[in-house]
Structures are given as C-alpha cells and as structure tokens.
C-alpha positions as CSV (number, residue, x, y, z in Angstrom):
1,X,-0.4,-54.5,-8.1
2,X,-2.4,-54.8,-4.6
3,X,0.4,-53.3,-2.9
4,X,1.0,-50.9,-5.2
5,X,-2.8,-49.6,-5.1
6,X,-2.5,-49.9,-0.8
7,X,1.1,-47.6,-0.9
8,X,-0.8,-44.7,-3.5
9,X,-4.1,-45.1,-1.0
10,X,-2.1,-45.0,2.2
11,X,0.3,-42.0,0.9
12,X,-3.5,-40.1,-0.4
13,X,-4.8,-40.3,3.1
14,X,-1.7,-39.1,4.5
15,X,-2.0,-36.2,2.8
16,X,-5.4,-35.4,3.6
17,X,-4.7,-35.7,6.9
18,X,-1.5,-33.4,7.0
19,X,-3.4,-30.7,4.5
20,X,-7.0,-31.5,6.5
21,X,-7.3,-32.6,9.6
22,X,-4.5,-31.5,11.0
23,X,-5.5,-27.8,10.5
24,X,-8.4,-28.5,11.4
25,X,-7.8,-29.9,14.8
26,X,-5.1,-27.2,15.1
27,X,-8.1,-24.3,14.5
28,X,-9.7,-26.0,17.0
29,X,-7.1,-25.9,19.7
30,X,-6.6,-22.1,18.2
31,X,-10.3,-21.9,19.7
32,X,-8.5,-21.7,23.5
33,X,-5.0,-20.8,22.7
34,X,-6.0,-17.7,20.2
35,X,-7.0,-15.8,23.5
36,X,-4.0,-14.5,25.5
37,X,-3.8,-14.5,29.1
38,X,-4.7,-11.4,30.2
39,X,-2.0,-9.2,32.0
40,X,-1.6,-9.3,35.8
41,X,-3.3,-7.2,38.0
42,X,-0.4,-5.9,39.6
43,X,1.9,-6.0,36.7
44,X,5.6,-5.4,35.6
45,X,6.9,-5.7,31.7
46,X,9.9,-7.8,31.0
47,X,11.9,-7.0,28.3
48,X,15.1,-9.0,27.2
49,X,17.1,-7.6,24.6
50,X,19.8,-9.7,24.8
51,X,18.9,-11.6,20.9
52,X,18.5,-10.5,17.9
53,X,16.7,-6.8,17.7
54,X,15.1,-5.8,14.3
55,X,14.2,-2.5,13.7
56,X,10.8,-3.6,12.5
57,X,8.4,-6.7,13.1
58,X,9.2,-9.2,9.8
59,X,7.7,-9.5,6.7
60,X,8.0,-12.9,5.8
61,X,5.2,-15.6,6.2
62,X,7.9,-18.1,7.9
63,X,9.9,-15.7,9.7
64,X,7.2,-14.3,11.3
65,X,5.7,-17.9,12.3
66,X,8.9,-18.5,14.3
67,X,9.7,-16.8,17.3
68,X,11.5,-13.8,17.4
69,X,12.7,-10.8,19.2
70,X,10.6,-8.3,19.7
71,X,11.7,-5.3,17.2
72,X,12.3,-1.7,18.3
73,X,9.2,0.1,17.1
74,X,6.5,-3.1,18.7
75,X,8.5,-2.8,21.9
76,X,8.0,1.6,21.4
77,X,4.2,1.2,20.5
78,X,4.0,-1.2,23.1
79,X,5.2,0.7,26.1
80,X,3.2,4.2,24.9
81,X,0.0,1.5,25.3
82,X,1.4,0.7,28.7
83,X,1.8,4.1,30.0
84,X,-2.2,4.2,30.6
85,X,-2.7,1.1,31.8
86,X,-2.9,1.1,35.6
87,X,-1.9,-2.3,35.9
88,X,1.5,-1.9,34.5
89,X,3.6,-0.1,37.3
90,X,7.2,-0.6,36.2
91,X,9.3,-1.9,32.9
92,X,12.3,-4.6,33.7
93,X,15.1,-4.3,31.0
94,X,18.1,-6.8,30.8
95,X,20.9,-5.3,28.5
96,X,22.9,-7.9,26.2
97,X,26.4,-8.2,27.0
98,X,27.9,-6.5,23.3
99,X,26.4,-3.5,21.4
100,X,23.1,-2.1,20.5
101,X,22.6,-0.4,17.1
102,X,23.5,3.5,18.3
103,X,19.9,4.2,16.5
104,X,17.8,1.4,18.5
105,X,19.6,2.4,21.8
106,X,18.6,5.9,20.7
107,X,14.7,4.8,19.9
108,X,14.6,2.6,22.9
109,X,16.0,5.5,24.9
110,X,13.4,8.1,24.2
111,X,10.4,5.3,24.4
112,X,11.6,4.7,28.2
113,X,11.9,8.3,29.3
114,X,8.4,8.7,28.0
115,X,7.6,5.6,29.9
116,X,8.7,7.0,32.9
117,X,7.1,10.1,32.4
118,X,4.1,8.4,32.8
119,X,5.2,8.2,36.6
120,X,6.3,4.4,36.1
121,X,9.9,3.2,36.7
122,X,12.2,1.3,34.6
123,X,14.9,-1.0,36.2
124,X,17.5,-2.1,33.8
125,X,20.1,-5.0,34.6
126,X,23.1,-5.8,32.9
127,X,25.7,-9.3,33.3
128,X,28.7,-7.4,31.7
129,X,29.1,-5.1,29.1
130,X,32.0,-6.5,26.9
131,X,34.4,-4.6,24.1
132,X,32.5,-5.7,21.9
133,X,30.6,-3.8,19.1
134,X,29.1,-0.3,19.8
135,X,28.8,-0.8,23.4
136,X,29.4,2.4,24.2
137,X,25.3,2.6,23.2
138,X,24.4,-0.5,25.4
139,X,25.9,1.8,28.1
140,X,23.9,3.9,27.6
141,X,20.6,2.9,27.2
142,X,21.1,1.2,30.5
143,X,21.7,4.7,31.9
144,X,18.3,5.9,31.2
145,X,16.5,3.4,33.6
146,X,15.6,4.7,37.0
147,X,17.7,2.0,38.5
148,X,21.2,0.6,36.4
149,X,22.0,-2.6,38.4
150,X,25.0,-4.9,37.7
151,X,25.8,-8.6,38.3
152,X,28.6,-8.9,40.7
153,X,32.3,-8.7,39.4
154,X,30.5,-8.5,36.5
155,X,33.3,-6.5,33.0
156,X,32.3,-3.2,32.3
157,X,34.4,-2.5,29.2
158,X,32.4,0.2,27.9
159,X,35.6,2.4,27.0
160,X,35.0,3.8,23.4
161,X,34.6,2.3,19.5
162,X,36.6,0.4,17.8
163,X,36.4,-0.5,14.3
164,X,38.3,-3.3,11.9
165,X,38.1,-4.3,8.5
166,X,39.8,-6.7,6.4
167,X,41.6,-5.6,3.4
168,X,42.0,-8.7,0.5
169,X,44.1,-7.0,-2.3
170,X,47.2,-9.0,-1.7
171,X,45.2,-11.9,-1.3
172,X,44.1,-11.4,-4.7
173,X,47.0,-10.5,-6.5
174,X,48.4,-13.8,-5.0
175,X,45.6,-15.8,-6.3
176,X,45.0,-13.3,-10.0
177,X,41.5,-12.4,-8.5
178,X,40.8,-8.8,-10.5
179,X,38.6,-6.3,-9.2
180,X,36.8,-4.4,-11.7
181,X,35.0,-2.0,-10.0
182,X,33.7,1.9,-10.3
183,X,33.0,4.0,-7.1
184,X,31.4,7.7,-7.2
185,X,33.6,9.2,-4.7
186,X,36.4,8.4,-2.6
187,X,34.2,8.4,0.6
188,X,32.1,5.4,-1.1
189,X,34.1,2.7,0.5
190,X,32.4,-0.3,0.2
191,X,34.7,-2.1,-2.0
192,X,37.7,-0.3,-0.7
193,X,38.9,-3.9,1.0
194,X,39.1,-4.9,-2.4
195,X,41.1,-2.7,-4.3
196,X,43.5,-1.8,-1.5
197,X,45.5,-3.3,1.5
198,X,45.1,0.2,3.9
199,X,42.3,2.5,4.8
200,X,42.9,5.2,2.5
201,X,43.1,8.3,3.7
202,X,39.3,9.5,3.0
203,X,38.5,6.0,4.3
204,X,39.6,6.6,7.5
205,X,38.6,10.2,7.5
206,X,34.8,8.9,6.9
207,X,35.0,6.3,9.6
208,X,36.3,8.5,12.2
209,X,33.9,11.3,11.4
210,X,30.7,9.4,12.5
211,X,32.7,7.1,15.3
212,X,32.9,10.2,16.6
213,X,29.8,11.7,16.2
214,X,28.3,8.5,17.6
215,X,30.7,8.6,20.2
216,X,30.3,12.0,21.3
217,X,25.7,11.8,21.3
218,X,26.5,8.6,23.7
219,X,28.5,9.8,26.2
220,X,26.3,13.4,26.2
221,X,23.5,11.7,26.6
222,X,24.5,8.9,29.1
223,X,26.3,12.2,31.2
224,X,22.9,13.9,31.3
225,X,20.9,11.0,32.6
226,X,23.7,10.1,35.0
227,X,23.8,13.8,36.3
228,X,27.0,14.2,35.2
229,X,29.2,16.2,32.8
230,X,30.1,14.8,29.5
231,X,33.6,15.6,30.4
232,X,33.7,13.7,34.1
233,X,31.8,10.9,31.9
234,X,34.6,11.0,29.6
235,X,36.9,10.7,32.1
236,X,35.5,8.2,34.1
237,X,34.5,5.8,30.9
238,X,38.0,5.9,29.2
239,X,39.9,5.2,32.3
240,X,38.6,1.6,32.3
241,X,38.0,-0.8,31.9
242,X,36.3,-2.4,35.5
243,X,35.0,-4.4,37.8
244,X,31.0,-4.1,38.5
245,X,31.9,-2.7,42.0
246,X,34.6,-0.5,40.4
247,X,31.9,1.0,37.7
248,X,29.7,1.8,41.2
249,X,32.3,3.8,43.3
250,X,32.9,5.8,39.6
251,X,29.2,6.4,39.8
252,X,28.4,4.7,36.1
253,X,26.0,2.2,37.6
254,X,23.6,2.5,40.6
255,X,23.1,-1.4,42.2
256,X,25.5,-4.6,42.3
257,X,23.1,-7.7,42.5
258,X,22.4,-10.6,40.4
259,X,19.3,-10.4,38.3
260,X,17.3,-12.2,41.0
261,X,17.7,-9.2,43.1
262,X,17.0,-6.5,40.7
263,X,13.7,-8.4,39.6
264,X,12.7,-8.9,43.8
265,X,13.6,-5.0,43.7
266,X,11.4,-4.3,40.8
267,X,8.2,-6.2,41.9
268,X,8.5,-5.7,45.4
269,X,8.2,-1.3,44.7
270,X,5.6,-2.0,42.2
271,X,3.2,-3.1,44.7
272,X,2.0,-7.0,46.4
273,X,1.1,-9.6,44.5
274,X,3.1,-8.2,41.3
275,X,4.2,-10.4,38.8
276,X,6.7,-10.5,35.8
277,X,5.3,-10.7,32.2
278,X,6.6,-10.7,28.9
279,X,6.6,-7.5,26.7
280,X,5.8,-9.5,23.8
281,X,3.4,-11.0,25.9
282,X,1.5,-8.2,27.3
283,X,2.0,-7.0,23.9
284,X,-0.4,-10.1,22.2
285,X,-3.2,-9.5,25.1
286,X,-3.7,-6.2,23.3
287,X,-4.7,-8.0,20.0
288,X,-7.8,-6.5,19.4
289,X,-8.4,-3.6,21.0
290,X,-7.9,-0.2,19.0
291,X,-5.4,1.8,18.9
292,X,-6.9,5.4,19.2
293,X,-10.8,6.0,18.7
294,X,-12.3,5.1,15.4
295,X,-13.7,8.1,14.6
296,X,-9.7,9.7,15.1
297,X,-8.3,11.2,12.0
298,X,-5.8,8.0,10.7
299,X,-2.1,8.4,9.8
300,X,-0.8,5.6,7.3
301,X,2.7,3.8,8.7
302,X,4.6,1.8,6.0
303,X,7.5,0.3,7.1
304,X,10.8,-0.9,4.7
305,X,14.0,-2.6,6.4
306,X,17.2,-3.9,5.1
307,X,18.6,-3.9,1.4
308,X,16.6,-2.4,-1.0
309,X,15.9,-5.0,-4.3
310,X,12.8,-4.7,-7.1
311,X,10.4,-7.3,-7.2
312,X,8.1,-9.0,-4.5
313,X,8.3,-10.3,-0.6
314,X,5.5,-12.9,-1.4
315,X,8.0,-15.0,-2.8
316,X,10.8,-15.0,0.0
317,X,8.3,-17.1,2.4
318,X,11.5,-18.6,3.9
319,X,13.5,-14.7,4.2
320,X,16.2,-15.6,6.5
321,X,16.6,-12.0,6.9
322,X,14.8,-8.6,6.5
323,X,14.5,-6.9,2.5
324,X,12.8,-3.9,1.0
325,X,11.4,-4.8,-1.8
326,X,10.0,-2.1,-4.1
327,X,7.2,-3.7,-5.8
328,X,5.5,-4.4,-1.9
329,X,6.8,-1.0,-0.3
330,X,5.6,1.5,-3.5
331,X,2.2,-0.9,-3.5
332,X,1.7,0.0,0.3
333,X,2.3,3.8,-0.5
334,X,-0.1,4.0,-3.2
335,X,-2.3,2.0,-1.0
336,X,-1.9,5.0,1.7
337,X,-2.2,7.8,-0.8
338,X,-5.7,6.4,-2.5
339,X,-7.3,5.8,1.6
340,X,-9.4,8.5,1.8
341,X,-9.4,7.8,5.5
342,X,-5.4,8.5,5.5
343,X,-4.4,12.5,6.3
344,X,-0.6,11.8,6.4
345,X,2.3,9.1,6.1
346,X,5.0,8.0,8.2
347,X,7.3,6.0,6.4
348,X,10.0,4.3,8.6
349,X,13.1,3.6,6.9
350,X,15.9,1.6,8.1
351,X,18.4,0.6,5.1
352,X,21.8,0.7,4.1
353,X,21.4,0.7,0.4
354,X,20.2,-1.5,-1.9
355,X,19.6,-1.0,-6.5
356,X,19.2,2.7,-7.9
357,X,16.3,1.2,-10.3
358,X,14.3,-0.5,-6.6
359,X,15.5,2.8,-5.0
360,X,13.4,4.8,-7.5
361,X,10.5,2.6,-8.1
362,X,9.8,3.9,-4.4
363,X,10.5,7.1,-4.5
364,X,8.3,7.3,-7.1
365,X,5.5,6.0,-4.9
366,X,6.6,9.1,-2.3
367,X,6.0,11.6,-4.7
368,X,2.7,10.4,-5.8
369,X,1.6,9.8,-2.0
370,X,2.8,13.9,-1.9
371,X,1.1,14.6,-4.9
372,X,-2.1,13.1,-3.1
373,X,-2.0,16.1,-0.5
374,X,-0.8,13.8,2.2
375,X,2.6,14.8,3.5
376,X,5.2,12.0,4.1
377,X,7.5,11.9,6.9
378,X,9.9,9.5,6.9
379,X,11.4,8.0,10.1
380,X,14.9,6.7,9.8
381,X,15.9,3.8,12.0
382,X,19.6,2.7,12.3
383,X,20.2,3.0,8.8
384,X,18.7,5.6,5.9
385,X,21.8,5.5,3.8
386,X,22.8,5.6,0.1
387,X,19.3,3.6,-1.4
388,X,18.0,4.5,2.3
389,X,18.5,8.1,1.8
390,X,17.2,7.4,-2.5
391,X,14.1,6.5,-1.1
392,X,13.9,9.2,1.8
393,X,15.2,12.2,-0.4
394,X,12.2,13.8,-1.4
395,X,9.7,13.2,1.5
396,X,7.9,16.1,2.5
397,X,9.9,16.1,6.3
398,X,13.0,13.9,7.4
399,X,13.5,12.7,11.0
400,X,16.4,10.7,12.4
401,X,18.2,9.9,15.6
402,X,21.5,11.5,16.3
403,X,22.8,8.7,15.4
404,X,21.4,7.1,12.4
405,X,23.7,6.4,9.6
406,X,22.5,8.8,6.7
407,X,23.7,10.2,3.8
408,X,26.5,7.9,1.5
409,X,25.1,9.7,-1.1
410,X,26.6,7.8,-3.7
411,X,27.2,4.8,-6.6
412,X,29.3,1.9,-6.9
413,X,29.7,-1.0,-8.9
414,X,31.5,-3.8,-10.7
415,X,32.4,-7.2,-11.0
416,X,35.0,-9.6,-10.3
417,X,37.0,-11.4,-13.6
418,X,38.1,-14.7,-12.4
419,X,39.6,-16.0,-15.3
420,X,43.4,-16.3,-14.5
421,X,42.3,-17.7,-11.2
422,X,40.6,-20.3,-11.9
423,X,42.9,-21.3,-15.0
424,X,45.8,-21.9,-12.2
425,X,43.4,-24.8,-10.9
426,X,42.4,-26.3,-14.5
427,X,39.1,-24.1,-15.0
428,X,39.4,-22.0,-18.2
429,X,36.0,-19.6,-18.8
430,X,35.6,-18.9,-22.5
431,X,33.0,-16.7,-24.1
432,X,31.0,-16.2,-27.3
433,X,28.5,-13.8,-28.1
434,X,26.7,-11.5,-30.8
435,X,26.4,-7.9,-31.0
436,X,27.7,-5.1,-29.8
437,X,31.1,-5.3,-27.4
438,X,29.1,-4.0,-24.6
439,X,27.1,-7.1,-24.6
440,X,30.5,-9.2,-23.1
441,X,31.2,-6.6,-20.3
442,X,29.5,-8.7,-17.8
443,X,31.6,-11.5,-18.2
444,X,33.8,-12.9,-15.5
445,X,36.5,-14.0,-17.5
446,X,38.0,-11.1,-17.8
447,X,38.3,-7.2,-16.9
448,X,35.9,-4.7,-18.9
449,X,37.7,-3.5,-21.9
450,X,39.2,0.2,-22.5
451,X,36.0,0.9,-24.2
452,X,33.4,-1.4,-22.0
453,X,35.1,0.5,-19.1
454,X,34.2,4.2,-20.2
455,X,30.9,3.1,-20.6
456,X,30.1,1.7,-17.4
457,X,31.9,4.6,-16.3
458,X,29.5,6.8,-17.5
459,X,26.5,4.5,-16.0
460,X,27.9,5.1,-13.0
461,X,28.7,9.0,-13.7
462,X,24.7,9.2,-15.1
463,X,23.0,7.1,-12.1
464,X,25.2,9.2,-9.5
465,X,24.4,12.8,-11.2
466,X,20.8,11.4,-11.1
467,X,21.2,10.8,-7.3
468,X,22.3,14.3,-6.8
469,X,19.5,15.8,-8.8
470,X,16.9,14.1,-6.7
471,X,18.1,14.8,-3.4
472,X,18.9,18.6,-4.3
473,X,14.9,18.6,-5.5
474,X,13.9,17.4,-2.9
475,X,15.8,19.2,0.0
476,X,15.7,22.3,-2.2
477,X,19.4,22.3,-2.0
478,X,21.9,23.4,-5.3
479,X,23.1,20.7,-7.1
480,X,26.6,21.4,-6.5
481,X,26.2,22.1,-2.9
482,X,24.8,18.4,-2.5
483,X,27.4,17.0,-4.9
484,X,30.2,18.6,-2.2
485,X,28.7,17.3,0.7
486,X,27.8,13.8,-1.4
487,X,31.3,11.8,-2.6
488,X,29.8,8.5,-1.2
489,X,30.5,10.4,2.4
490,X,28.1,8.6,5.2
491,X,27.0,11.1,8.2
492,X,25.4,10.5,11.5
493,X,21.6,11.8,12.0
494,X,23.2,14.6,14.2
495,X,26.0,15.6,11.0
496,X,22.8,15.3,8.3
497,X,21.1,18.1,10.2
498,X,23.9,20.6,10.4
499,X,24.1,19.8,7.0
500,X,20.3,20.2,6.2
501,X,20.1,16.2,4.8
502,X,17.8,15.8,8.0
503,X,15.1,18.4,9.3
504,X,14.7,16.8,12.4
505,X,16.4,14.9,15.4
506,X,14.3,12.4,16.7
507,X,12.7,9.2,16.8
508,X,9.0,7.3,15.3
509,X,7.1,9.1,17.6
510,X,8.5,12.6,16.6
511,X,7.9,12.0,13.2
512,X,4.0,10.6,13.8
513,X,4.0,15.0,15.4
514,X,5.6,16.4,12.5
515,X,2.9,14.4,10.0
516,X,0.3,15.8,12.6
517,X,1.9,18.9,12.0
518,X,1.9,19.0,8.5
519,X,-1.4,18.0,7.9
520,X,-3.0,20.2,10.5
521,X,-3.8,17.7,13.0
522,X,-1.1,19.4,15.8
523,X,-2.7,18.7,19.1
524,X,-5.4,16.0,18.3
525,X,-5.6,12.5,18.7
526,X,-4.6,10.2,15.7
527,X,-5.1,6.6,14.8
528,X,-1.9,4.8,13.9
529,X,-3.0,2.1,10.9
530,X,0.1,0.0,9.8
531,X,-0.4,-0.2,6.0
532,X,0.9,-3.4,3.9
533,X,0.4,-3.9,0.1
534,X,0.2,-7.9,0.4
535,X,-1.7,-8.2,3.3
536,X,-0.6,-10.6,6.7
537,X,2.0,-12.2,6.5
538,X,-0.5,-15.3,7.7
539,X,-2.4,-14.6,4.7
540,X,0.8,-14.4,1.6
541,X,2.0,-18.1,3.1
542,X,-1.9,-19.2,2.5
543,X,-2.2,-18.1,-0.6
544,X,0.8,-20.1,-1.5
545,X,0.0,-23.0,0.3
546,X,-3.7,-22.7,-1.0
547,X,-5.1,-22.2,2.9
548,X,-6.7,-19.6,4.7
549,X,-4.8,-17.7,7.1
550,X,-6.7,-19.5,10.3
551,X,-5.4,-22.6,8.6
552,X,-1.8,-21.5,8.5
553,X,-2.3,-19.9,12.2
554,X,-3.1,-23.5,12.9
555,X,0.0,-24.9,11.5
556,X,1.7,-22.1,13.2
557,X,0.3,-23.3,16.6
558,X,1.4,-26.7,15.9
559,X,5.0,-26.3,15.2
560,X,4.7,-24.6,18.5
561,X,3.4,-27.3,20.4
562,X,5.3,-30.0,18.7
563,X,9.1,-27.9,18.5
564,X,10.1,-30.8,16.3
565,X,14.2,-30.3,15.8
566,X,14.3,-32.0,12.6
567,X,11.5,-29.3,11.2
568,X,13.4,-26.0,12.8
569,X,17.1,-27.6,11.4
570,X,15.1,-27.7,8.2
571,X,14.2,-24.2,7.8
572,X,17.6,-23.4,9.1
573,X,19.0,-25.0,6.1
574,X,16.9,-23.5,3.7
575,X,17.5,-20.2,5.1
576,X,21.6,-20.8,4.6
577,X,21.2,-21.6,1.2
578,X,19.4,-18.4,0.2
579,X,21.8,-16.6,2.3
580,X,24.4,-18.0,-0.1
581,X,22.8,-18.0,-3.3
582,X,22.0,-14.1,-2.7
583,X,25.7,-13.9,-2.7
584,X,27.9,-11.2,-0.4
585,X,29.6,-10.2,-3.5
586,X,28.6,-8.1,-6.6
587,X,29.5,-10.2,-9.8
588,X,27.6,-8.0,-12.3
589,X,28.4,-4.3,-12.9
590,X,24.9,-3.2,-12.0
591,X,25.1,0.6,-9.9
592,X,24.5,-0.2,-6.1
593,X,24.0,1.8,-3.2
C-alpha cells in the first residue's frame, strides 16, 4: 500500500511539473528568446526553396509549431517589406533541383521583379535542374534573378513536361475489384485510371491542352527576361539536355560557380561588412511592427489551401497536411463582412477540389461578404479548380496566374464493391438493412443496382447542373455556354481568361489593386489584416490542451531546444496514420470535386 501511495504521488508531481513548471520555465526563457535578432546592418536575404513550398503559412496548431518552409505568399509579403528597408541590399535564392508548382514559380516571379524594382538585386543559384516534375518552371524563376549562377558540370535537363499516370483496370479485373463510379463529363478524369487501361482520347486531349499552355507562359516568359525570343529559347531548351558550361555558351544561365561563389558574389556587391540572413528570419524581426498606418483603410485577407471538406480545423491539431475546411473559412468571411473596419476582401484560393456540400457552405459566406458592400476578390494560387473554382465562382473579381489550374468544372463520384475480391481470400461481406433500396447503395459488397444506379445518376446530374447554375450567375455567363466550356475540362489561368472563367492575370498583389479598385481606394495606402475565424493557431492547441497560448509558445520553445527524436518520430507517426485513415480512395458515392 506504501508503495502504491509513493508511485500515484510520484506520477502527480510528474505531471505538475510537465503541465507547470515546465511552461513556466519555458515562458521564462521565452522572455530572451521571444525577441529576434535584429537584421544586419548591411544585410542580404537568403532564401532556400529547395523543401517543401506551401502556398500559404499552416493552419494547424502542431504543424505550425514545427519548422517549416516558408510559403509563397510570407516569402511575397516579406520581400514588399524588404523593398524599403535600407539595410536589405540584395535577395539570395537557391533553386531545388526538380519542379516548382507553375503558379508559385509564377507568384515568386512577379514578387522578385518588384523586388528588384526597388533598385535591389536578386542572385539566384541552382545545383542542377533535373527531368523531374514541372521544371521547366524552376527554369524559369531562376531566370528572373539579376544573376542565374550554376554549380559546375552541374544537369540542366530543363527540356519540356512530361506527364505519367498509372492505369489499374486490368489489375482489377484480375483481382474482381469493381468500380462503380459516375463522372460529369469525359474531361472529369480523376477516376479514369480506374475504369480504363489508356488515356482516352478527351483524357489526353485535357492534359495536353494545359501542358501546353503552361509550357508555352514558361518559356515566353523565361525568353523575355533572358532577352531572347521565345523561339531561339525554344530552340535552345529542347535541344538539351547539358552540361552547366554547355547551358552558359547557349546563353540559359549567366555564372558557373559553386554556391560559395555566388554567395561571396552576392555580399561582396551589396556593400562591406554584409552578412547572410534567413528570409524567414528577417521575416520574425518584423513581428510587431505594422503593416501600413493604423489609421489606413484595412482590406480583410482569408486564406483556404488544399481539399475542401465541412467541418472544423480545431480538431486536426496533428494536420499532416494543408485542408479547407468550411466551417473555419465561411466563419472568417463572415468575420470580414461584419468588421466595420474592413472595405474589401481578398480571398486567396489554392485547391484542387474537395465536397459540393463544403464547396457551398463557403460560397455562401462570399455572397453574404458581397452582400455586405465589400467586394471580394479572390486570388488563386496553384490550384482554384472544380471545389476551388465552387468557392471562387461568384466573387465579385477573379485573379490568377497564367498558370494556375482553374476550371474542372465538374462532378464525380462512386464507390468501389469489393465483394468478389475479398471472397477469393475467405472474406465474404453480407448486408442487412431496412427501408427503402436506396438505403444499401453504399455498400461495398456489391455494385449499385439498375435502379440505385439511376439515382445516383441523377445526384450527380442535379449537383453538376447546380455547379453550372452558380458559375453562370456569377460570371454572368449563359448556362449553356458554361456547360460547353464545363465537361469536367481543367484550364490554365491564361485559357480561363480567354474564356472569361478569370478577369484577371496576375498574382496576390494584383488582386489586393483590384479590391482597392473596387472599393474606391485606387491609389491609397491599405492595411493588410490576415483574418482567421479560430484565432492563432498558438491559441486552438491551448484551448485544447487547457493553456494559454504563451504556455504553448513555451512548449513550442522547448521542443526546439531539446529536438528530442523520439518526440518528432512520434508526430511523424501520428501524421501517417491520419494520412491513411483519410483514405486516397472514395468508398462512398458522395459527389466530389
């Protein structure tokens, strides 16, 4: 019993230390640590892009405690904050070895020509550029830098797009898997490796069509900052791949030197005494100090990345990766519309789909912020497609980069019946139920029924004609001119403006003008204010913890300091196993985008 009593005392003040005192000595070191170093005197930004590179900063409590890559619109903002500092003199880039999203090489691409502009120069190094995604894009951002240096014998493999996908149907007529599935139209193509062993014909047609698009807008645009044709680039581009030195005498890069001597290069014309820092770094030593004057007139930015699914963030502490989900985004735009202070909306999309009922919930919220008297302008990032474009379709202005993948205005859904599959290995799935026949439909056992069939085919038939009703509304199209140009077909930024899906070409900053535009602020000075419906993401993973947000700051500081492995392999497992219970597959015929 004595031992029993000192094991419960021993494990109580255990606990009070881990839940006390060791947030509480971690606010304390917080005291010193909170402030950031100030920048250099003499200073030159460093930014790596060679990880990961979201679109936006993250959500999630956890994901945004660990350290991450900066994303494309903190290193934007960033960078316009930069441009009036005088001790920032130059930006140092070093390009990943594969592809950049065509849309973030876009963003990135206009945020360092307006850096330069500012009369400061951006040096841009890359080890190799490999055949490997869209690196056509990499290629090209490195072209806008003042200086495009190479590492010595370094690949430059930048010779066009490629794309592959992996067709399954024989697999699963081998193995009895059936797919039961319903796409609105032939250019909807997301469960195409399912149902056939080929591109079809309007598979490859789609594919092709913005390859090429994207194609084309990169090696334009990398021509026009490399003072060159776009049919000499051509030329020279296809006719690889090469060497580092070989990409020089072809005039695609300007220097040959290892990284070491493009960064000597970099500080030494910048001025003595200049030193390297951190993006994100410089980035954190501007905690604090306003963006624009208080008194400015304030334009509301709400931000939604990645699939779009109803319910909350607060409960995805642990998000392994990025998610819209409507309850938070449609909170944050009523939010917007009742701020009195707020005179306009930007509301930066980047998503390739997600539910039709989470699709509407927010577009619901767009209306009523329009319905407010505040125009909304959305930005679209690399994606504002099928859901994406749902949500988008009835903003008071569109804007998008050349190469943003819009459009796929269309529905699909299904399920997969397992049945005979799993009987060959000793699994039989047997079903009871009451009611009416529809109530079985979901099963996996088996395919939908004749008459389970032509109902979900009308779901689908009802949820895509609803689709084409909202986006002729709100781009004050006819119905059947958007249902022509619809099918499920997906269109680069550059396509959806021919085609009057997009008003604009451009990137967050161009939309921020056309909200100033709309709401008669054209020529003033605004104040940015970043608008969230559940507050920091400090704050949701105290409130479910039951600490403040300086006492999850502290933890934060101290999972820096101590880097324990066992911790980070922890949270790496926890972050598989909702990868893997969200599933990569659709087993319930609900309509998705």
């Amino acid at each position: 019993m004595k031992q029993f009593v000192l094991t419960v005392a021993g494990v109580f003040v255990g606990l009070l230390l881990f839940f006390v005192g060791l947030p509480m000595l971690a606010i304390a070191m917080l005291a010193g640590a909170a402030r950031p170093a100030a920048a250099p005197a003499i200073s030159v930004l460093q930014l790596d892009l060679r990880g990961a590179l979201p679109d936006q900063d993250p959500g999630s409590a956890i994901t945004a405690l660990r350290a991450h890559a900066p994303s494309v619109l903190a290193i934007e903002q960033t960078l316009r904050r930069a441009e009036s500092d005088e001790k920032v003199k130059a930006l140092f880039v070093r390009l990943p070895e594969g592809g950049i999203a065509p849309a973030a090489a876009d963003e990135l691409r206009l945020a360092f020509k307006h850096f330069r502009g500012s009369g400061k120069k951006v040096y841009v190094h890359s080890q190799g550029l490999y055949a490997s995604g869209i690196v056509t894009s990499t290629y090209m951002l490195g072209s806008s830098g003042d200086e495009f240096w190479m590492q010595p014998g370094a690949p430059f493999q930048a010779t066009g797009l490629a794309s592959e996908e992996m067709f399954f149907k024989r697999f699963f007529d081998k193995y009895a898997v059936r797919p039961d599935f319903e796409q609105r139209y032939e250019y909807k193509t997301a469960v195409n490796p399912y149902l056939h062993d080929d591109f079809t014909p309007a598979h490859r047609e789609s594919d092709l069509s913005w390859m090429g698009s994207i194609y084309q807008t990169t090696l334009a645009t990398a021509a026009a900052d490399r003072k060159m044709t776009p049919e000499a680039m051509k030329l020279a581009v296809e006719a690889g791949p090469y060497t580092a030195e070989e990409a020089q005498t072809r005039r695609l890069v300007d220097k040959i030197g290892q990284v070491h001597d493009a960064e000597t290069t970099a500080l030494a014309a910048s001025g003595p005494g200049a030193k390297l820092i951190d993006l994100d770094d410089y980035k954190s030593s501007l905690r604090g100090q306003p963006d624009g004057a208080a008194t400015d007139p304030v334009i509301a930015v709400v931000e939604a990345e990645g699939p779009i699914q109803t319910g909350t963030g607060g409960e995805d502490l642990f998000g392994a990766t990025a998610n819209i989900y409507s309850d938070d985004v449609s909170n944050a735009l009523y939010k917007a519309a009742r701020d009195k202070t707020v005179k306009a909306i930007v509301f930066r999309v980047s998503s390739p789909g997600g539910g039709d009922t989470a699709s509407e919930q927010i577009l619901g919220a767009v209306r009523t912020a329009k319905a407010s008297g505040k125009p909304v302008v959305v930005s679209m990032g690399t994606y504002g497609a099928s859901g994406g474009y749902w949500i988008s379709s009835q903003a008071s202005a569109i804007v998008a980069q050349p190469t943003t993948l819009t459009g796929s205005i269309g529905v699909y859904g299904g399920k997969f019946a397992v049945g005979e599959a799993l009987a060959r290995f000793g699994v039989d799935v047997r079903q009871v139920g009451v009611g009416g026949d529809f109530a079985s439909a979901y099963g996996i056992g088996q395919p939908m029924n004749a008459r389970q069939k032509a109902a979900f085919a009308k779901s689908i038939d009802d949820t895509y004609g609803g689709f084409i009703a909202r986006v002729a509304d709100g781009r004050h199209m006819p119905f059947d001119k958007v249902r022509e140009i619809a099918k499920g077909r997906v269109w680069t930024g550059a396509q959806a403006k021919q085609l009057g899906l997009v008003d604009e070409i451009g990137g967050f900053y161009e939309a921020v003008d056309k909200a100033k535009s709309l709401s008669g602020l054209s020529g003033k000075a605004v104040r940015l204010k970043r608008i969230r419906a559940n507050g920091t993401p400090f704050g949701a993973f105290g409130k479910a913890l039951g600490l403040g947000e300086d006492g999850v700051r502290a933890l934060a500081t101290i999972g820096a300091v101590m880097g324990d492995p066992k911790v980070q392999s922890l949270i790496g497992q926890i972050n598989t196993a909702r990868v893997r219970q969200s599933g990569a597959l659709v087993l319930a015929p609900t309509p998705v985008r």
